[in-house]
C-alpha positions in Angstrom: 7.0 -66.5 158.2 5.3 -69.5 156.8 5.2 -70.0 152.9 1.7 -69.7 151.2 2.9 -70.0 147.7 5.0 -71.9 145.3 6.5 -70.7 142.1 7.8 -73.1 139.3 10.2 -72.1 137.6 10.6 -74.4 134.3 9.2 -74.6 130.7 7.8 -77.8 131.9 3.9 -77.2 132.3 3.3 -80.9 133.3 5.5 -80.2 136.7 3.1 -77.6 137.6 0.3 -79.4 136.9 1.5 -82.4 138.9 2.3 -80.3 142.0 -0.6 -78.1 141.7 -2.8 -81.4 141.6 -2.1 -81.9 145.3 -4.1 -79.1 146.7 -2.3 -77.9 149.4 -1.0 -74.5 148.4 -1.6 -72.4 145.7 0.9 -72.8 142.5 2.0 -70.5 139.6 4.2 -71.3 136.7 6.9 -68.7 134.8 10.1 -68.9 132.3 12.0 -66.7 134.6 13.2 -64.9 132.3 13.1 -61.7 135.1 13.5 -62.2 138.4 10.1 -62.6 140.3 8.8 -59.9 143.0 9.1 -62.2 146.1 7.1 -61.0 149.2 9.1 -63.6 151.8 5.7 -66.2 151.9 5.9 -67.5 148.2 8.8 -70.4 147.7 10.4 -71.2 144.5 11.2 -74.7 142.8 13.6 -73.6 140.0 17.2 -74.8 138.6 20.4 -74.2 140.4 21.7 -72.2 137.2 18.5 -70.3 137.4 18.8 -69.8 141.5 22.2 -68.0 140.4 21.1 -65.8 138.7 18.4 -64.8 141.1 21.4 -64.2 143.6 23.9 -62.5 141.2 20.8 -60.2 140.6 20.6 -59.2 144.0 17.7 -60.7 145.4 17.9 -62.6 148.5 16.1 -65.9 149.3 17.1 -68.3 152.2 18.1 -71.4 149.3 19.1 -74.6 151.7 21.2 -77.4 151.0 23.3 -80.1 152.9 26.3 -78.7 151.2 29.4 -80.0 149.6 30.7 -82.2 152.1 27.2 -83.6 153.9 27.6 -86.6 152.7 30.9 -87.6 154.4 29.4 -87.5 157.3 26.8 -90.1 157.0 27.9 -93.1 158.9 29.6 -96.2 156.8 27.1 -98.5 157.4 24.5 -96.2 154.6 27.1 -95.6 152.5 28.6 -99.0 151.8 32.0 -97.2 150.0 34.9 -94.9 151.2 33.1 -91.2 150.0 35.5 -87.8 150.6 35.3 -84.2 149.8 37.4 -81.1 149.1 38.2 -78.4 146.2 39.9 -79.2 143.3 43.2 -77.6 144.1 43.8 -80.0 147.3 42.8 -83.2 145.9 43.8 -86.7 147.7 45.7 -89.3 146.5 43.5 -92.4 146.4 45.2 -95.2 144.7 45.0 -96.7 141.0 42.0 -97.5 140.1 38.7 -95.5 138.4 37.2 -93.5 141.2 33.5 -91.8 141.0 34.0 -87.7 140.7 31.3 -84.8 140.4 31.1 -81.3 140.8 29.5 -81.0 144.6 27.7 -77.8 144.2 27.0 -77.6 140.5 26.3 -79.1 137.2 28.0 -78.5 133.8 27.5 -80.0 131.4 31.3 -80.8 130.3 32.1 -82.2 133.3 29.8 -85.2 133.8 29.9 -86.9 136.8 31.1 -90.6 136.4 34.2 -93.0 136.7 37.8 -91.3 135.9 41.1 -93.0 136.0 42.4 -90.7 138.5 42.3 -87.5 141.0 44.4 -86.1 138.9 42.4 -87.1 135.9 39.1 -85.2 136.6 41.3 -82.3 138.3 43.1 -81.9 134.9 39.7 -82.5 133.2 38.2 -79.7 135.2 40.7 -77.4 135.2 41.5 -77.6 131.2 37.7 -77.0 130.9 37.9 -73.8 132.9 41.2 -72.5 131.4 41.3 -68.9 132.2 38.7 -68.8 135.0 39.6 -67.4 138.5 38.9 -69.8 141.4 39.1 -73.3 139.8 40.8 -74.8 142.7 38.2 -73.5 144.7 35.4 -75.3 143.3 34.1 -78.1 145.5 34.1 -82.1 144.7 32.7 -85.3 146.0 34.9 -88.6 145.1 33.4 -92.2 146.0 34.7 -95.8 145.3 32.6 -97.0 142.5 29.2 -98.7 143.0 26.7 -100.4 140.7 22.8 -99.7 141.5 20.3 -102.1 140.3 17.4 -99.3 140.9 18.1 -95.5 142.5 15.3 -93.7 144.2 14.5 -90.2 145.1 13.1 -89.6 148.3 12.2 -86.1 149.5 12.6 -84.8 153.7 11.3 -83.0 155.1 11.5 -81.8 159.2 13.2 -85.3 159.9 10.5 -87.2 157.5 10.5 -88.9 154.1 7.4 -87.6 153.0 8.0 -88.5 149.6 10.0 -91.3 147.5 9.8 -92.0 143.7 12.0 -94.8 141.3 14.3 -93.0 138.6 16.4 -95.2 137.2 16.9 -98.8 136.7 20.1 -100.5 135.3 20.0 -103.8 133.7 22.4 -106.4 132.3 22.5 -106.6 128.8 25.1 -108.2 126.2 28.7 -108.3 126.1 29.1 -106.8 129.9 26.8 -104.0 128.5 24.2 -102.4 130.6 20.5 -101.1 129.7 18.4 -98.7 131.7 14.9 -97.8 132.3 14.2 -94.1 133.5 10.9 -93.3 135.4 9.3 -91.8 132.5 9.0 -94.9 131.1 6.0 -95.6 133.2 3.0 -93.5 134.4 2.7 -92.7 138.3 0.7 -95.8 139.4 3.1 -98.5 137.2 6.2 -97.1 138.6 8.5 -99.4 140.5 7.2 -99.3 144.6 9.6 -96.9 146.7 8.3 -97.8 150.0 11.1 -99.4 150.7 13.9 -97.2 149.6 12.0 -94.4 151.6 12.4 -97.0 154.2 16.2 -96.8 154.0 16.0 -93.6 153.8 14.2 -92.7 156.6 17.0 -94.9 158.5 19.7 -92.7 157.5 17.5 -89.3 158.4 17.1 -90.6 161.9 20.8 -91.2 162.0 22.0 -88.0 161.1 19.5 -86.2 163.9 20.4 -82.8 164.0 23.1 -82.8 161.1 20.5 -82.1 158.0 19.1 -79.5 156.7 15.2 -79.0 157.4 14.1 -80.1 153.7 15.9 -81.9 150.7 16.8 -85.5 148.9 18.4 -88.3 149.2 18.8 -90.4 146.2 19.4 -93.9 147.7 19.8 -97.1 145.5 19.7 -100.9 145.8 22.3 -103.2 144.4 22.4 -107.1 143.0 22.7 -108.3 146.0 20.1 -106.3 147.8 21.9 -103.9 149.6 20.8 -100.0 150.2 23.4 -97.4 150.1 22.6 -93.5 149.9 23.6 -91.9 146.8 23.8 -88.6 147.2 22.0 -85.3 148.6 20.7 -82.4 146.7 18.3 -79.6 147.0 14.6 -80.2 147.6 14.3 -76.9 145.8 15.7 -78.1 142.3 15.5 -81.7 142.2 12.9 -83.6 139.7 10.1 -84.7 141.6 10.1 -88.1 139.0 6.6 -89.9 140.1 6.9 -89.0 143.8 3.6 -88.0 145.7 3.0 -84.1 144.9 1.8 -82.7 148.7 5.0 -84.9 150.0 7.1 -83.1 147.6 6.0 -79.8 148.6 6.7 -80.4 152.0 10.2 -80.8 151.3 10.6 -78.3 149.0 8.7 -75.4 151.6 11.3 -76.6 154.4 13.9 -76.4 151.9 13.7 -72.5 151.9 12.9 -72.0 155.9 14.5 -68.7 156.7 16.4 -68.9 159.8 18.7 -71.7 158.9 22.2 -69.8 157.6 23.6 -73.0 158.9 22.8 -74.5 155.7 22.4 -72.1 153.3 23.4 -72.3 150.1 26.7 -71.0 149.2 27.3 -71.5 145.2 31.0 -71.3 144.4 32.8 -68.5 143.6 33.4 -69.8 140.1 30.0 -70.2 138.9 28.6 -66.9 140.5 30.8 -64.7 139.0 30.3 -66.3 135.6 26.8 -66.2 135.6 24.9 -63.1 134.5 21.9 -61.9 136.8 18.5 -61.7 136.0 16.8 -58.8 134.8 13.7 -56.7 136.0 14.5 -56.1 139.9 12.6 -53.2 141.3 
C-alpha cells in the first residue's frame, strides 16, 4: 500500500507550509498531543521522542532507519576517519586523544554529541546521567576520529536517489583559534549555499552501498579546508529538518522512509528510552 498522505507533526507551521507548497500529496499539520488515527496510506514526519511515544502507545507504523551501526559499513574512502559502533557497556579502547561520541539512536539533551577526552569519558558521562536507569549499557553509540567541516549538507534518498540536498551549517575561522558559524536560516531558499555538489557526493556513497540502505533517509555529508567530502552521519528521512532542501524531493524520501515491508530496517529505539517515555493518549 502506497502512501497518499503526510502528517506533520511539529508546532512549526512554516514546515507544513513548505512541504505542502510542493503539490504532490495532500498535507495536514497537528501538535500530537494524541496519537493520530492512521489508516496504513497516510505517513508521518514527526520527532523521534514523539515517534516513541506513538510506539509505547501501542500503535504500529513501519518507522525505518539505517540503524546504529550503518555507518561503519560505508567504505573508508567516504568517510575519511576511523568510525566504530557498540553499546555503552562494551566500549573500545581507542587511544589518548579527544574522540567524537553521540547517542546512535537518540538525542538528549544532556548528552550532546561532540569531542570527549575519552571512551571512558562519555561512558562515565552517560552513565552518571542515567544513574538509576535499567539498560544503560545497552544503549547504542557511534565514536569517530575528529574532523573539521568547512560546510555540512543534508541530502535526502530515496529508492537509491538523492532527490533532495540542502546547506546547514557553515564553520568559519575567527579570532584566537575561535570558530564562527552560519546556519541555513540565515538565508532564504534561493540565497542558500548550492548543494549540487554535496548531493553529488552523496549520490556516490548511495551507489556504493547498493543493497545495504534503507529505501528512504539522510545523509549529512560535509566538505573540509582542503576540499574533501566525507559523509557525516545517517538519520531518519522521517524526523530530520528539511533546512532549504527542495519540498517534493523531500517527500520522496520521507514516503520511502515508512515503506512497510522492510523489517530489515526498522526502527528499533532502545530499551532505555522506550521504557522511560510515556505513551500518547487517545488510541481507539
Amino acid at each position: 500500500m502506497s502512501h497518499d498522505h503526510l502528517t506533520v507533526v511539529t508546532s512549526a507551521r512554516w514546515l507544513a507550509d513548505d512541504l505542502r507548497a510542493a503539490g504532490t500529496i495532500g498535507i495536514d499539520q497537528i501538535l500530537g498531543l494524541d496519537a493520530p488515527v492512521l489508516d496504513g496510506r497516510t505517513a508521518l514526519w514527526c520527532s523521534g521522542a514523539w515517534a516513541l511515544r506513538l510506539l509505547k502507545a501501542g500503535v504500529q507504523h513501519p518507522f525505518l532507519s539505517a540503524g546504529p551501526d550503518w555507518l561503519t559499513r560505508v567504505p573508508a574512502e567516504f568517510l575519511r576517519r576511523d568510525v566504530w559502533a557498540g553499546t555503552i557497556g562494551r566500549m573500545p579502547y581507542r587511544g589518548e586523544g579527544k574522540m567524537f561520541y553521540k547517542l546512535a539512536e537518540h538525542k538528549h539533551g544532556d548528552i550532546p554529541a561532540g569531542l570527549y577526552l575519552t571512551e571512558d569519558t562519555f561512558q562515565r558521562h552517560v552513565r552518571n546521567v542515567f544513574a538509576t536507569a535499567d539498560h544503560v549499557d545497552e544503549l547504542h553509540f557511534v565514536g569517530s576520529a575528529p574532523m573539521r567541516y568547512t560546510r555540512e549538507y543534508r541530502c535526502f534518498i530515496a529508492h537509491g536517489t538523492v532527490t533532495a540536498a540542502s546547506f546547514y551549517l557553515a564553520t568559519l575561522p575567527g579570532v584566537n583559534d575561535s570558530t564562527a558559524t552560519i546556519t541555513w536560516d540565515a538565508y532564504n531558499g534561493e540565497q542558500a549555499p548550492d548543494a549540487s555538489r554535496a548531493a553529488a557526493f552523496a549520490q556516490d556513497v548511495v551507489d556504493a552501498m547498493g543493497a545495504d540502505q534503507p529505501p528512504g533517509y539522510t545523509l549529512d555529508v560535509g566538505e573540509d579546508a582542503d576540499g574533501d567530502w566525507s559523509v557525516i552521519e545517517a538519520n531518519a528521512a522521517w524526523s530530520s529538518n528539511i533546512y532549504h532542501a527542495p519540498a517534493a524531493g523531500v517527500i520522496d524520501s520521507v514516503l520511502a522512509s515508512q515503506e512497510p515491508g522492510n523489517n530489515r530496517w526498522g526502527w528499533t529505539p532502545d530499551a532505555l528510552f522506550f521504557n522511560r517515555t510515556q505513551p500518547l493518549g487517545g488510541v481507539r
